[in-house]
Structures are given as structure tokens and as C-alpha cells.
C-alpha positions in Angstrom: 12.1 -1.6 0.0 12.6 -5.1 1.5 12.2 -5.3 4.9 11.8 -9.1 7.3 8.0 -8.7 6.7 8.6 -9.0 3.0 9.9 -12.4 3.7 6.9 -13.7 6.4 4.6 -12.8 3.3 6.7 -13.7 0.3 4.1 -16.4 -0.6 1.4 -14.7 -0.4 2.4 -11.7 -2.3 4.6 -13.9 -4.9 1.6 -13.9 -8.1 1.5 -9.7 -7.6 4.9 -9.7 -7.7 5.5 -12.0 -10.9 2.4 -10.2 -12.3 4.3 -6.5 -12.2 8.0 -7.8 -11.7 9.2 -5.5 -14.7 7.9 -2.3 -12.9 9.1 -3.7 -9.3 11.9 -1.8 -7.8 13.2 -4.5 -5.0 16.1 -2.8 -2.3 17.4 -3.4 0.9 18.0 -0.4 2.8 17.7 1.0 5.9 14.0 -0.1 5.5 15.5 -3.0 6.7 17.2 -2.5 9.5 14.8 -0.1 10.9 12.2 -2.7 11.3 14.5 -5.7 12.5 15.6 -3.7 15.4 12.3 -2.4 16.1 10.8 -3.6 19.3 7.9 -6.3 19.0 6.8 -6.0 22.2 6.5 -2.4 24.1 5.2 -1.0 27.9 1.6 0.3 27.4 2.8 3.1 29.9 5.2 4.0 27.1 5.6 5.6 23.3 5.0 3.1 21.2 7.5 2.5 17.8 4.1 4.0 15.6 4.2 7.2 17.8 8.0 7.9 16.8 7.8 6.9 13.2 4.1 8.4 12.3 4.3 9.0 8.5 6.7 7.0 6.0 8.4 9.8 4.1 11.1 7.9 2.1 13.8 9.9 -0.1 13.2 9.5 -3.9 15.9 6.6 -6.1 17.9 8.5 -8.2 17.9 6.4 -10.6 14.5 6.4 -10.6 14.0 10.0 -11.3 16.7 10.0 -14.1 14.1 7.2 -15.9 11.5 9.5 -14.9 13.6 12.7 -16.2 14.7 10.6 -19.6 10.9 9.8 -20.5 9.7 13.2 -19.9 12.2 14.2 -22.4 11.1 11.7 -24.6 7.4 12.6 -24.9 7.7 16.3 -24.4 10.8 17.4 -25.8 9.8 20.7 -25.7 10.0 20.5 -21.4 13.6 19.5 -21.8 15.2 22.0 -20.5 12.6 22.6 -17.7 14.4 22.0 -13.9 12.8 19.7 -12.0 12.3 22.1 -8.9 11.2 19.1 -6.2 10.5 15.9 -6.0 8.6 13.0 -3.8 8.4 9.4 -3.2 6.3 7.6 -1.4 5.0 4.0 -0.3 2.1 2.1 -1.6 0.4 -0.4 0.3 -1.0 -3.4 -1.6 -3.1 -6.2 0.0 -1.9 -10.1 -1.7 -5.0 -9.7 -4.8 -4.2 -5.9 -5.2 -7.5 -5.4 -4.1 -8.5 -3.2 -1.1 -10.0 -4.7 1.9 -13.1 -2.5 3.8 -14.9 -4.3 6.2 -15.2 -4.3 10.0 -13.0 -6.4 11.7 -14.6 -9.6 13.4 -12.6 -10.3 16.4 -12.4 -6.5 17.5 -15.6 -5.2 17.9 -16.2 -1.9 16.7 -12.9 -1.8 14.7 -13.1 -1.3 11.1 -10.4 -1.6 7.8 -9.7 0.5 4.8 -6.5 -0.3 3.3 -4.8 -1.9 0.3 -5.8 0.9 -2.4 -2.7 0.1 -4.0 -2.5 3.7 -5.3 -6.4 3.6 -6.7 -7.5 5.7 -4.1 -8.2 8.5 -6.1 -10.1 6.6 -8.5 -12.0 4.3 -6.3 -12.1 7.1 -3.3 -15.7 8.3 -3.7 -17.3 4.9 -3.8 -15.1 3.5 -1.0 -15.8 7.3 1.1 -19.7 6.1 0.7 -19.5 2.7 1.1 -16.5 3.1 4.3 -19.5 5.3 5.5 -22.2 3.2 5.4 -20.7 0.6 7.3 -20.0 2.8 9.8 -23.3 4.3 10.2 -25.4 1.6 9.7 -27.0 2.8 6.4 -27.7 1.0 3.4 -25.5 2.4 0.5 -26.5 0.2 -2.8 -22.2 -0.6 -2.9 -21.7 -4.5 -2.5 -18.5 -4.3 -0.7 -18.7 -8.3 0.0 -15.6 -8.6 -2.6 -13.1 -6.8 -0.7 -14.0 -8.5 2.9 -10.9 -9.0 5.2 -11.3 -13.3 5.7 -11.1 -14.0 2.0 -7.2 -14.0 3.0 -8.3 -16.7 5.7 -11.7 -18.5 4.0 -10.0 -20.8 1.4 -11.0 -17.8 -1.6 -8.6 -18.0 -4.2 -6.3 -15.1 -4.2 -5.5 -14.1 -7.5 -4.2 -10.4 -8.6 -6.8 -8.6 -9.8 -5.1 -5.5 -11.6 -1.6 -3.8 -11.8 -0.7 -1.2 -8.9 
């Protein structure tokens, strides 16, 4: 969905956009709204808006499951006529390169990152378990995570998408 932080980093995200526009799904819903009207600034004596919205849990597009449904039927016409019982959607995050980011955060000492898997978490969740680990603990892991560091958004690196989500 579209929401007003789509817009702060249009630019950014534009060459992973253009790179998988065919398979991009763009909507304004109540996505939208939700986060326009969501408070910026909060009491620290108070809930804050993460602690009443702690898990994205958005409905599945119709239309989407119809394509989904059509398809199916398509490559296994023998399932055809087999209900589809429940379904799920959910959210994936993407960093600008569509590459994640792990590393510790510079200006927060003691904070860390491990984001923008872009769906490839099962795939890449092993290595990024062991190396996540090792730069937690300290311990030398043989994984050269210097690739997915947080300030080539910030250090003049080109950012250039890397793969498909």
C-alpha cells in the first residue's frame, strides 16, 4: 500500500520500483490514513503508536487471489476443483538496493539492524543467523557482511537493485 512515507522515499526507492513495476501492486487504502493521522511525537509516560499496532496483518486483494486461483488452475488442472480453505497476506520490507542491511548502528551504541530481507529470509536466514550472531558476540564468523552495512545509504555508494523481491 501507499502510505506518506512512500512519497518521503520515492527517490530512493524509484530504480526497485521500475526494476519490478510489472509485479508491483500500488493502492491507497487505509494504509494511508492510518499513518497520516498517526502521532509523530508521543509522552514517554504513555503507549506508544508501535505498542497498539504491534504486527501488520493486512487482508489479502481479491483480485490478487483470483490471479493466484487462475494460475493454479493453469499449471495443475487437476487441483481445480480443490477450495482454497484460507488465505494470507502479508508485507515485505525492502531496503532502496533490495539488499538487507545487518550491521550495528553507529550513533546508538549497542543497537544493532537486521532488516530489508525483502522476502529472502528463508534463503539467506542461516548465514545472516551466524553472521547477525557474530556481531553480537564479538566472534569472528568467516561471513563479510561489509556489503550490506547501514551508511552505504549515506557514504556516496551507488545504490543500484541488486535482485527482484
Amino acid at each position: 500500500p501507499v502510505t506518506p512515507a512512500s512519497f518521503r522515499y520515492f527517490f530512493k526507492f524509484l530504480p526497485a520500483l521500475l526494476q519490478e513495476l510489472k509485479l508491483v501492486n500500488l493502492s491507497f487504502g487505509r494504509e494511508f490514513v492510518d499513518e497520516w493521522t498517526t502521532p509523530k511525537v508521543w509522552a514517554l509516560d504513555q503507549p506508544s503508536p508501535f505498542e497498539k499496532t504491534r504486527v501488520l496483518n493486512p487482508s489479502p486483494t481479491p483480485s490478487v487471489l483470483k490471479g493466484i486461483r487462475r494460475n493454479l488452475d493453469l499449471m495443475f488442472p487437476q487441483l481445480a476443483d480443490t477450495p482454497i480453505v484460507e488465505s494470507w497476506a502479508g508485507m515485505i520490507e525492502s531496503s532502496p538496493d533490495v539488499v538487507p542491511v545487518i550491521d550495528a548502528v553507529d550513533r546508538m551504541r549497542g543497537f544493532h539492524v537486521a532488516t530489508g530481507f525483502s522476502g529472502h529470509g528463508f534463503g539467506i536466514g542461516p548465514g545472516a543467523g551466524k553472521a547477525i550472531a557474530g556481531m553480537l558476540t564479538g566472534k569472528e564468523t568467516g561471513i563479510d557482511i561489509s556489503a550490506l552495512r547501514l551508511s552505504r545509504f549515506f557514504d556516496g555508494s551507488p545504490i543500484r537493485p541488486e535482485s527482484s523481491i
